[in-house]
Structure formats: C-alpha cells, structure tokens
DSSP file (Angstrom, degrees, kcal/mol; ACC not computed):
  #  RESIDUE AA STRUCTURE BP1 BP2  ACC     N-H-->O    O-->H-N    N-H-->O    O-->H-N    TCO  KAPPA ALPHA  PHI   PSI    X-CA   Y-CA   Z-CA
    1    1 A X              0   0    0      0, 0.0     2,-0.0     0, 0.0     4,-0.0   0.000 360.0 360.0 360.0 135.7  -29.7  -35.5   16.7
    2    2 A X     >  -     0   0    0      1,-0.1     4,-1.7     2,-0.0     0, 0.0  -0.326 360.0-105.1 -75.3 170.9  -29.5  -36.7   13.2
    3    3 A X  T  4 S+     0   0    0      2,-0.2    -1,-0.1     1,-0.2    79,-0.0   0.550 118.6  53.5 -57.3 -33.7  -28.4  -34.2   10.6
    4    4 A X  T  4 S+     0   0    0      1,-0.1    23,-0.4    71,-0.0    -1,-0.2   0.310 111.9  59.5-108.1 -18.1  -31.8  -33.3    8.7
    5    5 A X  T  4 S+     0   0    0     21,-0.1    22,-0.5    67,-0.0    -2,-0.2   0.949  82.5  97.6 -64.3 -76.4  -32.7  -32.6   12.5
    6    6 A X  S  < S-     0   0    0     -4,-1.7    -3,-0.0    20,-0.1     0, 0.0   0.147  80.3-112.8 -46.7 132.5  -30.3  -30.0   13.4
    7    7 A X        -     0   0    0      1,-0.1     2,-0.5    19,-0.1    19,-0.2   0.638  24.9-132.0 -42.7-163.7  -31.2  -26.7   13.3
    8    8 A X        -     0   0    0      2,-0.0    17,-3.8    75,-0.0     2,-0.6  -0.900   7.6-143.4-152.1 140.3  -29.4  -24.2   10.5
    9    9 A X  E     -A   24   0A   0     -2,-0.5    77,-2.4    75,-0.4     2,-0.3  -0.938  31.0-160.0 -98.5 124.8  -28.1  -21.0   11.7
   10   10 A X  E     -Ab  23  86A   0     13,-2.7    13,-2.4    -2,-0.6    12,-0.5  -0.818  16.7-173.1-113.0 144.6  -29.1  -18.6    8.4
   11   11 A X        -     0   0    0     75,-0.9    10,-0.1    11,-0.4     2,-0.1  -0.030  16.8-143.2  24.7 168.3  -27.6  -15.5    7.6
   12   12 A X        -     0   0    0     -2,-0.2     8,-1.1     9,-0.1     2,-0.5  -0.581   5.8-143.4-149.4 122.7  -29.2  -13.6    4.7
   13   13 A X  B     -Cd  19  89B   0     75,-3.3    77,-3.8     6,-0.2     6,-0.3  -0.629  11.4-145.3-106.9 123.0  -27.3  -11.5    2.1
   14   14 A X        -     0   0    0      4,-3.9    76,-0.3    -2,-0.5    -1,-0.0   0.259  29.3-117.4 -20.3 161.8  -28.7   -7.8    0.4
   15   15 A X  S    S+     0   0    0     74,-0.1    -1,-0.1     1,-0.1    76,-0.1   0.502 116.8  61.8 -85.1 -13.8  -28.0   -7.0   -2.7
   16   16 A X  S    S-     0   0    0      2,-0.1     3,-0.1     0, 0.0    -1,-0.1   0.605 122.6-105.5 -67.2 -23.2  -26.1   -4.1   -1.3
   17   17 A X  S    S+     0   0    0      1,-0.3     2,-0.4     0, 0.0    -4,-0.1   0.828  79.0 127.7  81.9  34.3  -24.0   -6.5    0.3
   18   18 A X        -     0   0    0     -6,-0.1    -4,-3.9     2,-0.0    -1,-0.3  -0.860  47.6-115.8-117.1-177.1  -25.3   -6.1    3.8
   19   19 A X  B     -C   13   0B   0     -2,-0.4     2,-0.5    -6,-0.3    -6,-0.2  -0.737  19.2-171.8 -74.3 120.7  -26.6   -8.6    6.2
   20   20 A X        -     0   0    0     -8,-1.1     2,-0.2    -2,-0.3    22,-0.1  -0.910  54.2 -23.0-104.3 126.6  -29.5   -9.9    8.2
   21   21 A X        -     0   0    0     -2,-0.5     2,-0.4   -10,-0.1   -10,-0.3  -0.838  24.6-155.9 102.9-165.3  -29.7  -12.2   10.6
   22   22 A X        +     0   0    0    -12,-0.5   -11,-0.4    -2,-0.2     2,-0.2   0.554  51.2 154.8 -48.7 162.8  -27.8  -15.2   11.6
   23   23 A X  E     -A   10   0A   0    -13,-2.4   -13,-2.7    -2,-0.4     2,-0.3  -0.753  43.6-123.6-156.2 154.0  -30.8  -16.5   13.2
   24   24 A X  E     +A    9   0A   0     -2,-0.2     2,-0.3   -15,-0.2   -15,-0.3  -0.744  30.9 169.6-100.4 137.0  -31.5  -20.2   13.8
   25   25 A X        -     0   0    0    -17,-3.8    -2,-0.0    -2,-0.3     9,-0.0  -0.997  32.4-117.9-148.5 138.6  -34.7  -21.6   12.4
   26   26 A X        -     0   0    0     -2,-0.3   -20,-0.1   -19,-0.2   -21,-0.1   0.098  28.9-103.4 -74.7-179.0  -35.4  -25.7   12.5
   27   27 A X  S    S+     0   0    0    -22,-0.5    45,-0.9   -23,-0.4    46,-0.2  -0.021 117.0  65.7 -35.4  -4.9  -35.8  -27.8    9.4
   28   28 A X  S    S+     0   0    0     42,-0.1    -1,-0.2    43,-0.1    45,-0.1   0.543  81.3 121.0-113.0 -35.1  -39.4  -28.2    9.6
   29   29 A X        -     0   0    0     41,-0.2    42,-0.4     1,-0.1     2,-0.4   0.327  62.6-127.7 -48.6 167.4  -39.3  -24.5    8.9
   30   30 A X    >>  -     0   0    0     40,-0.2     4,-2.2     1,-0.2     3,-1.6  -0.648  12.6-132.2-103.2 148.7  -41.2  -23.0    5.5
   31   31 A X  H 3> S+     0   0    0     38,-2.3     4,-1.9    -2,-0.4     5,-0.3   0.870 113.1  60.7 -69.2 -21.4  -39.3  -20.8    3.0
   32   32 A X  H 3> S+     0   0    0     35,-1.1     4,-0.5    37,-0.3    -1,-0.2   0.756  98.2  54.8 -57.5 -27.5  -42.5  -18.6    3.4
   33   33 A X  H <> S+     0   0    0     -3,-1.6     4,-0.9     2,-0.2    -2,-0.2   0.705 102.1  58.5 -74.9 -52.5  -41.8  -18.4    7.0
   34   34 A X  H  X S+     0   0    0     -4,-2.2     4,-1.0     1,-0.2    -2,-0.2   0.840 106.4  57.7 -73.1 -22.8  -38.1  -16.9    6.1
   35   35 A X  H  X S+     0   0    0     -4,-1.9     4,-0.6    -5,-0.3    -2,-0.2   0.903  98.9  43.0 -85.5 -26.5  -39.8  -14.4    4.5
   36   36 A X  H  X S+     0   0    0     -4,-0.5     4,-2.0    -5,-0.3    -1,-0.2   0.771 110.0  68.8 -66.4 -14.1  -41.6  -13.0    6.4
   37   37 A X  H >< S+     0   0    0     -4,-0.9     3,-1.8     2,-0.2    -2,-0.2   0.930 105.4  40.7 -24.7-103.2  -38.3  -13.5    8.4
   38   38 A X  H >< S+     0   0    0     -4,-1.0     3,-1.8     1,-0.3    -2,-0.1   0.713 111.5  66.0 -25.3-113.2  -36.5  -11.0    6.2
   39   39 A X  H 3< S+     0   0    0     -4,-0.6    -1,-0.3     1,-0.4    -2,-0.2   0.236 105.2  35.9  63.9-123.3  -39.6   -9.0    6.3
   40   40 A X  T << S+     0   0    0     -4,-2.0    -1,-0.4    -3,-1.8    -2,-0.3   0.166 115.6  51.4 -66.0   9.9  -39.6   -8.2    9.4
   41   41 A X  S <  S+     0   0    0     -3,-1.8    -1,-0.2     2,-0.1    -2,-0.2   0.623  78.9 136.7-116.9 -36.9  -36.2   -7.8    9.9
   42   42 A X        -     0   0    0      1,-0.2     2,-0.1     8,-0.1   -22,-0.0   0.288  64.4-105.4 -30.3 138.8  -35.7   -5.4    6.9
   43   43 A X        -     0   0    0      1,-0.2     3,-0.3     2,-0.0    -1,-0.2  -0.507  21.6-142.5 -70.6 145.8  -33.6   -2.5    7.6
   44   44 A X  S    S+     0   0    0      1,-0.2    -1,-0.2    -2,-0.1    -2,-0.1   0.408  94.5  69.4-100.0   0.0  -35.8    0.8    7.9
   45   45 A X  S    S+     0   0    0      2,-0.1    -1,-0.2     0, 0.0     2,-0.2   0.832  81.3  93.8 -74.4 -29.1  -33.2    2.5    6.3
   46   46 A X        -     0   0    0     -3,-0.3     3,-0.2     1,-0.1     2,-0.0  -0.510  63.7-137.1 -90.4 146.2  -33.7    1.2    3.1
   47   47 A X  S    S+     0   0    0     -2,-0.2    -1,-0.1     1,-0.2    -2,-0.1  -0.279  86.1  23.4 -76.8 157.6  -35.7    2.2    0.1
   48   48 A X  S    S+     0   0    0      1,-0.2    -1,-0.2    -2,-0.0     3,-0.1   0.289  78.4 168.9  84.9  -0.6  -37.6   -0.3   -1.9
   49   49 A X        -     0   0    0     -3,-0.2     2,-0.3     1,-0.1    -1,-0.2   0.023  41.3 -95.3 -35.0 139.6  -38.1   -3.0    0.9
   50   50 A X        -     0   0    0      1,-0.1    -8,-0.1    44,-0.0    -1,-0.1  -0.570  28.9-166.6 -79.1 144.0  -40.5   -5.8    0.3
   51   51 A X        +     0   0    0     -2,-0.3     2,-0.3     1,-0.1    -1,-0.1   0.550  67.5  16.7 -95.2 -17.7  -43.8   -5.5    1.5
   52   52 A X  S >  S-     0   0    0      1,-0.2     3,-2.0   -13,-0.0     4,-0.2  -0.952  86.7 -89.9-156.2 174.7  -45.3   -9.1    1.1
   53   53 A X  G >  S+     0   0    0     -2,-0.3     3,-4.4     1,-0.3    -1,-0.2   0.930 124.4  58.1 -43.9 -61.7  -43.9  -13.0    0.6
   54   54 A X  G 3  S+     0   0    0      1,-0.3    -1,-0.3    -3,-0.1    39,-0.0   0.528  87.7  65.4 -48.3 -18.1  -44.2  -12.3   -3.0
   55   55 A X  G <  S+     0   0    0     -3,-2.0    38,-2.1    37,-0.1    -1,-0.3   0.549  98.6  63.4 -83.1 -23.5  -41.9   -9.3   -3.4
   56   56 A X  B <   -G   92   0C   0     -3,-4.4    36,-0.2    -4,-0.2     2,-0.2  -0.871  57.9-159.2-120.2 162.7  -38.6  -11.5   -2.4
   57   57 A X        -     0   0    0     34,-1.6     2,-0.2    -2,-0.3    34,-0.1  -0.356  15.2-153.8 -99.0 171.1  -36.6  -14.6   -4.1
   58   58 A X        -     0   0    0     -2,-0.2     7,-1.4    32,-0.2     2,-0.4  -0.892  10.3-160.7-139.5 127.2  -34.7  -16.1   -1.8
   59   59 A X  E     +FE  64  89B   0     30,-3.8    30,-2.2     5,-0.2     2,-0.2  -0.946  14.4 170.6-126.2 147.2  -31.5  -18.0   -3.7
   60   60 A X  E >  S-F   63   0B   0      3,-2.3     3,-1.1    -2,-0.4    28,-0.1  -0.934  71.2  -9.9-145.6 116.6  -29.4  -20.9   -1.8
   61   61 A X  T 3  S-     0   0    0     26,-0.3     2,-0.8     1,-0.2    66,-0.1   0.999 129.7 -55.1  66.6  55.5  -26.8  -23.1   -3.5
   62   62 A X  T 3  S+     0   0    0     67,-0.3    -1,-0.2     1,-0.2     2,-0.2  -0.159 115.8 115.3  95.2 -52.2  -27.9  -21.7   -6.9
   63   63 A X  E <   -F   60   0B   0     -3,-1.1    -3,-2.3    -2,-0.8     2,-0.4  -0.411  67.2-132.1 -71.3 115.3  -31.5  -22.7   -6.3
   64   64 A X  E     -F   59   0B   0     -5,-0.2     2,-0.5    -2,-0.2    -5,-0.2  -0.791  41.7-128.2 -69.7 111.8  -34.9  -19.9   -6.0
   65   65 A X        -     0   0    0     -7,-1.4     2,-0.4    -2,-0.4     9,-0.1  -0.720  16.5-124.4 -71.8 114.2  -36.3  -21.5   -2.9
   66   66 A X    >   -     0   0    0     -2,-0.5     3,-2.8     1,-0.2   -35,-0.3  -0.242  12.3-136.5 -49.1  94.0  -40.5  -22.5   -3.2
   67   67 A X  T 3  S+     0   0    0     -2,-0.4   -35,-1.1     1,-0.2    -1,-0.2   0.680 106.2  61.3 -18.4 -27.1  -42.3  -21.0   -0.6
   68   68 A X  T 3  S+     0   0    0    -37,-0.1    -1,-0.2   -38,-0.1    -2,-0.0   0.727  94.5  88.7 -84.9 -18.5  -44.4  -24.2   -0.1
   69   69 A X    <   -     0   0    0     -3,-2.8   -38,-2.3     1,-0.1   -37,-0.3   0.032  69.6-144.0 -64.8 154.2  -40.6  -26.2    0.9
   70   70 A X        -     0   0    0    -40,-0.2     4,-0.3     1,-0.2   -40,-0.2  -0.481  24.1 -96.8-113.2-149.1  -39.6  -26.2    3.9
   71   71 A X  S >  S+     0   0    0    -42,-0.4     3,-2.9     2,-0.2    -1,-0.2   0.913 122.5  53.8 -74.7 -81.7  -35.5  -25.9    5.1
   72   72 A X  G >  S+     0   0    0    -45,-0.9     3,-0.6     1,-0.3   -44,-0.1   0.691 106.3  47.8 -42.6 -41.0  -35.1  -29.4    5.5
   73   73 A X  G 3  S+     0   0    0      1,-0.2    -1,-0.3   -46,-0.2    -2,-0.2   0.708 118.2  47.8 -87.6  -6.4  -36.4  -30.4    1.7
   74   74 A X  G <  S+     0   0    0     -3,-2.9     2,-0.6    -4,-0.3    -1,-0.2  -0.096  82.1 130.2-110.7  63.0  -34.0  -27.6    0.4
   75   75 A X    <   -     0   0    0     -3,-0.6     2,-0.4    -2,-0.1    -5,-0.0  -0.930  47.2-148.0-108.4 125.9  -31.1  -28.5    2.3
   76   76 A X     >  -     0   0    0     -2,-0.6     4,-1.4     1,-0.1     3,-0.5  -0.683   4.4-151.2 -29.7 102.5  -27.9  -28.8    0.4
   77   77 A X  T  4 S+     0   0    0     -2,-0.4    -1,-0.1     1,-0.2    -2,-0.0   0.950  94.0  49.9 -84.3 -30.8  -25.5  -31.2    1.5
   78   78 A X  T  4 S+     0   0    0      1,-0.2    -1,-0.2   -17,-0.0     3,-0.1   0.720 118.1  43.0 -72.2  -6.2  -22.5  -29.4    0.3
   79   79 A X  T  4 S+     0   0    0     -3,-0.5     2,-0.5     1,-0.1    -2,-0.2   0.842  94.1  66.5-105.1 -11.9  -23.6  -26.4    1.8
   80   80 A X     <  +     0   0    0     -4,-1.4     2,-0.5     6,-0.1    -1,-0.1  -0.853  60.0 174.9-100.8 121.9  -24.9  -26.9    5.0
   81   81 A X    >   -     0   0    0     -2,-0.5     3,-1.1     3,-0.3    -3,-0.0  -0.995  46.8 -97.7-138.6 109.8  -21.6  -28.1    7.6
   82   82 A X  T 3  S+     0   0    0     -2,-0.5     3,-0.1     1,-0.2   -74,-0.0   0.214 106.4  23.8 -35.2 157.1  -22.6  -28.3   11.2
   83   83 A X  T 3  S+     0   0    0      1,-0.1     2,-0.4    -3,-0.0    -1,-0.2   0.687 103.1  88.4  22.5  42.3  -21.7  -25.2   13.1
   84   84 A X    <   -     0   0    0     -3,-1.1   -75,-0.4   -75,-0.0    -3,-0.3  -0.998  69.0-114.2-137.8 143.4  -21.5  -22.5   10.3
   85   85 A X        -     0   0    0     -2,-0.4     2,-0.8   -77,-0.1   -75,-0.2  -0.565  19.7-135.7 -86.2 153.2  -23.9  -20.4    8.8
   86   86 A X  B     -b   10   0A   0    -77,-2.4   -75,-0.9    -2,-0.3     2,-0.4  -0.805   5.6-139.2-113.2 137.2  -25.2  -20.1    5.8
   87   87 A X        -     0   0    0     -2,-0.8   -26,-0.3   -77,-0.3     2,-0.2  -0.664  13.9-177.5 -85.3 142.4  -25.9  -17.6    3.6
   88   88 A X        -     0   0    0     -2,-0.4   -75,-3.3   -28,-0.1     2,-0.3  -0.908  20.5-132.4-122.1 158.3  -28.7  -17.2    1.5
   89   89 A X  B     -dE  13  59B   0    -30,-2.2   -30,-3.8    -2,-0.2     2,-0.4  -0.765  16.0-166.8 -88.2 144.3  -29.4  -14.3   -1.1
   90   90 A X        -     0   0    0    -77,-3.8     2,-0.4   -76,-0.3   -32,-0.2  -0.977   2.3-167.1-135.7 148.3  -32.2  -12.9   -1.0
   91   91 A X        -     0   0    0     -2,-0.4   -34,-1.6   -34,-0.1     2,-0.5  -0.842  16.4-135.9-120.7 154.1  -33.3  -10.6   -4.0
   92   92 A X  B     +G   56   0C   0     -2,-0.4     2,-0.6   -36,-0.2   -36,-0.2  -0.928  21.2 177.9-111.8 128.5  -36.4   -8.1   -3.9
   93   93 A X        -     0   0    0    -38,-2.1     2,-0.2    -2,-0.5    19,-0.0  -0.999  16.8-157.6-116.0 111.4  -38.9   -8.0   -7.1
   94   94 A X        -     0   0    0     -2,-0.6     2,-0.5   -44,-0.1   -44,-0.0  -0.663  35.1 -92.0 -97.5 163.3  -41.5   -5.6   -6.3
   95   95 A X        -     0   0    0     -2,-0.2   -40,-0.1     1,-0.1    -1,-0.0  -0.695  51.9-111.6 -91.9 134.4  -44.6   -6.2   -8.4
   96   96 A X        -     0   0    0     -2,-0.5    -1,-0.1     1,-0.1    -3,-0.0  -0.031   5.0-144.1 -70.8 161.8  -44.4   -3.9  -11.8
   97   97 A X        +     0   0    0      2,-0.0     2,-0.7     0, 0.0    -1,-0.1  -0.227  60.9 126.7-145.7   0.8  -46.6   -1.2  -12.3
   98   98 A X    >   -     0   0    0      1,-0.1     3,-0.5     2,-0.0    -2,-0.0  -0.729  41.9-168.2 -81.4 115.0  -46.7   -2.1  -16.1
   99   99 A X  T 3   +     0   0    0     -2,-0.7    -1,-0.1     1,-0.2    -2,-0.0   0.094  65.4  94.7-100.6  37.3  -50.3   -2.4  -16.9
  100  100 A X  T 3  S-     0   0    0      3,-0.1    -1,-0.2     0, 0.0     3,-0.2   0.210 113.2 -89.0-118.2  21.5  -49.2   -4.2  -20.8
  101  101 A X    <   -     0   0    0     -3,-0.5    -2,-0.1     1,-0.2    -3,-0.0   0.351  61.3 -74.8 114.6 -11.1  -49.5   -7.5  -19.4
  102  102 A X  S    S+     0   0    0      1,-0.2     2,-0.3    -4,-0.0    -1,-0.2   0.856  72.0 160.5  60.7  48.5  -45.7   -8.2  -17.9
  103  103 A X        -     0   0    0     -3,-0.2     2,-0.6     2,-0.0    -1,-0.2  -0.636  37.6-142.8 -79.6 139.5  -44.1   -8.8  -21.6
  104  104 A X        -     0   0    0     -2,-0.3     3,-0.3     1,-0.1     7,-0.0  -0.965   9.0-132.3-107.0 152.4  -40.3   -8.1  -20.3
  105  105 A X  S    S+     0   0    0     -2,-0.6    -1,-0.1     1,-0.2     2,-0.1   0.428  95.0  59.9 -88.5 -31.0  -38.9   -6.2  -23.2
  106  106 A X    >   -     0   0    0      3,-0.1     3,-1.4     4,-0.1     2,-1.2  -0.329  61.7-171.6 -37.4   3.0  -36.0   -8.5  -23.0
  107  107 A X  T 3  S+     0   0    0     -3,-0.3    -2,-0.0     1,-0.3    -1,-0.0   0.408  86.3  59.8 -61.1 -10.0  -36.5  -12.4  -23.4
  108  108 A X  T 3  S+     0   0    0     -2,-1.2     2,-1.3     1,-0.1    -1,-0.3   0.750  87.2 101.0 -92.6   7.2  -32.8  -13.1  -22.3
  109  109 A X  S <  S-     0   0    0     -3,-1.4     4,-0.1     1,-0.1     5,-0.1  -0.520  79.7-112.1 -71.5  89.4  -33.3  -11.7  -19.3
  110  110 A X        -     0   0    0     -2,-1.3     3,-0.5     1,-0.1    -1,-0.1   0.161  26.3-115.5 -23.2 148.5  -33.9  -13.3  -16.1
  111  111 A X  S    S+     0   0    0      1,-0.3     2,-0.9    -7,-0.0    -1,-0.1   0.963 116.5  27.4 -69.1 -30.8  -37.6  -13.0  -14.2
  112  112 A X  S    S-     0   0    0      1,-0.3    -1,-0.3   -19,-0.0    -2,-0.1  -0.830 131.2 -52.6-140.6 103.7  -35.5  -11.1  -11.4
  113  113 A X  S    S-     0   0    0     -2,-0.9    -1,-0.3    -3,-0.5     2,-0.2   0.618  78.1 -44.7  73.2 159.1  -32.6   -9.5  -12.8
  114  114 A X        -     0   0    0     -5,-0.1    18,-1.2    -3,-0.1     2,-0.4  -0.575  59.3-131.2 -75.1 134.7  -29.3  -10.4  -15.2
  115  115 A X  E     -H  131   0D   0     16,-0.2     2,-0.5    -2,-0.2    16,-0.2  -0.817  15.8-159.0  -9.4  93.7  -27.7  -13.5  -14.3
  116  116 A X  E     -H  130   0D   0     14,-0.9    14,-1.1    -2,-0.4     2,-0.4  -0.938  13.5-167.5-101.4 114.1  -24.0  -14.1  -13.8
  117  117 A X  E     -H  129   0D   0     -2,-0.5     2,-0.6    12,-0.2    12,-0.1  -0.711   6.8-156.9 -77.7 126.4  -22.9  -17.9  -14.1
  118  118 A X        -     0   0    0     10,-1.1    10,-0.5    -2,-0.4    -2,-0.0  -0.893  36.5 -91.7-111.7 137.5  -19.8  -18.7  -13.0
  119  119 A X        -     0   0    0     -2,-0.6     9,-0.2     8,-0.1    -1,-0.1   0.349  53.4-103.8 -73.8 161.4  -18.1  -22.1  -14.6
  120  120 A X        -     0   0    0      7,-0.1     2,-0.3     1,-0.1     6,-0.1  -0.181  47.9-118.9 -60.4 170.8  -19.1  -25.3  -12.1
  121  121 A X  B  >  -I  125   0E   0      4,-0.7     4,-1.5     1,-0.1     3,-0.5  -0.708  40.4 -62.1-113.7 165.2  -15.8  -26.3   -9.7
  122  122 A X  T  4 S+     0   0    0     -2,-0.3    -1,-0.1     1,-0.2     0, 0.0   0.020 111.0  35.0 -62.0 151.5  -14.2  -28.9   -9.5
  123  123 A X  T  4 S-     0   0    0      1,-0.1    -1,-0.2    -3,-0.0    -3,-0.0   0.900 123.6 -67.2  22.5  68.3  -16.2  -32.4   -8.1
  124  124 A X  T  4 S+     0   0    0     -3,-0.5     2,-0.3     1,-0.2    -2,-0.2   0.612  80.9 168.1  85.2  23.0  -19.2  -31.9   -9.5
  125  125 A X  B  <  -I  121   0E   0     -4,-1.5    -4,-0.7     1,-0.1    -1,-0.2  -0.684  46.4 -97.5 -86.4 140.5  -20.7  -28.6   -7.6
  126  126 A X        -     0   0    0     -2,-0.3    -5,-0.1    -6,-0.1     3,-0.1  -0.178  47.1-109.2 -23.4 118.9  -23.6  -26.6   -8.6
  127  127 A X        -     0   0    0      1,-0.1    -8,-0.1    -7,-0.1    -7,-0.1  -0.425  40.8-108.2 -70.0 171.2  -22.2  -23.6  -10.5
  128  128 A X        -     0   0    0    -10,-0.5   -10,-1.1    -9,-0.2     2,-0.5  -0.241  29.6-150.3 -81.6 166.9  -22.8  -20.6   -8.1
  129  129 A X  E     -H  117   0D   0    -12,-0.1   -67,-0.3    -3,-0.1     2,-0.3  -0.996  17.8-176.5-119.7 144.0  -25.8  -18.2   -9.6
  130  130 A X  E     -H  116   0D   0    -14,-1.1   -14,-0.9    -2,-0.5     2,-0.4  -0.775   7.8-158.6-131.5 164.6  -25.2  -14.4   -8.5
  131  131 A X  E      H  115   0D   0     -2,-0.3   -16,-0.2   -16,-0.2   -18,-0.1  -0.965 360.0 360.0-161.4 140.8  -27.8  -11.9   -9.3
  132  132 A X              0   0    0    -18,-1.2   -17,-0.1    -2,-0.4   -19,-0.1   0.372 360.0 360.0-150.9 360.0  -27.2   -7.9   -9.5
C-alpha cells in the first residue's frame, strides 16, 4: 500500500483535555464524516456537546479542516508517521443566540476562541495553533 493509501489511526483531543477515539478511518474519508464521528462518540457527561457538523472545528497541524476535504487532501506529511496516531483538536462553537447580526465585540479575536501561537521550530514547521 502506498502511503496516501494507508489508513490513519485518529485520536481526537477536548478542550478539557480528554480523549475520543483512536479510531481508524481511510483517506478517502470526509472531515464531515469525522464529525459526525465525534458526534456520536461525544461523552454524555458533558455539557455543551455539539449537536450538528456545524457546531465543531476540527484543527490538525495548525490547519481548521473543510468539511468538503477529505483525510487524504489534508494529510500532513510531518504529521502523519505510519503506525502512530494522530491527534486532532477538535473545538465546539455552538451557534450564538445573539440576534444583532454576529458583530463579535472583539475584532482581534478569533471566529472560535483566543489564539495562542507559539514561535515556528526549527526546519521550517508550521507553528502549532492551540485554542482555549
């Protein structure tokens, strides 16, 4: 099997800092399809879960994955290394309840949540993006 073949064993990380998954899901799969993953997967303990595709980001090597992409066109090459899993973040924006248009009060403000950069590393890597 060629590389862009092999499956990806995924992880997905809370913002609490717990865990879903691994599970393995092919290359052909759609980042719309890992959310509904997640989803379904969601812990029933927790408040605020998302309720549809639209309610989560999903972030992988920096990068908010497009629901229309599939695995395979957002595959990383420094991140993905045959037999390890990868984490993805996945962050929840539930849809606001602000009837004033969505003006965020804010304008430096990320669409979901402040934005910590941390400076890039050494040969040439993405810097990482974290989200809180």
């Amino acid at each position: 099997m060629s590389k862009t073949q092999d499956p990806l064993d995924i992880k997905f990380r809370l913002t609490d800092g717990s865990d879903i998954g691994p599970k393995t899901f092919t290359p052909a799969t759609s980042v719309a399809t890992l959310k509904e993953s997640i989803i379904a997967q969601w812990p029933k303990e927790k408040d605020n879960g998302p309720r549809t595709v639209k309610d989560i980001k999903i972030i992988s090597a920096g990068r908010i994955l497009e629901n229309n992409k599939t695995l395979g066109e957002c595959r990383s090459p420094m991140c993905d290394i045959p037999g390890t899993v990868t984490t993805m973040h996945v962050v929840v924006q539930t849809p606001s309840t602000d009837k004033g248009g969505g003006a965020r009060p804010n304008s430096d403000q990320h669409p979901i949540g402040r934005v910590v950069k941390y400076p890039s590393f050494p040969g040439g890597l993405n810097p990482l993006l974290w989200t809180y």
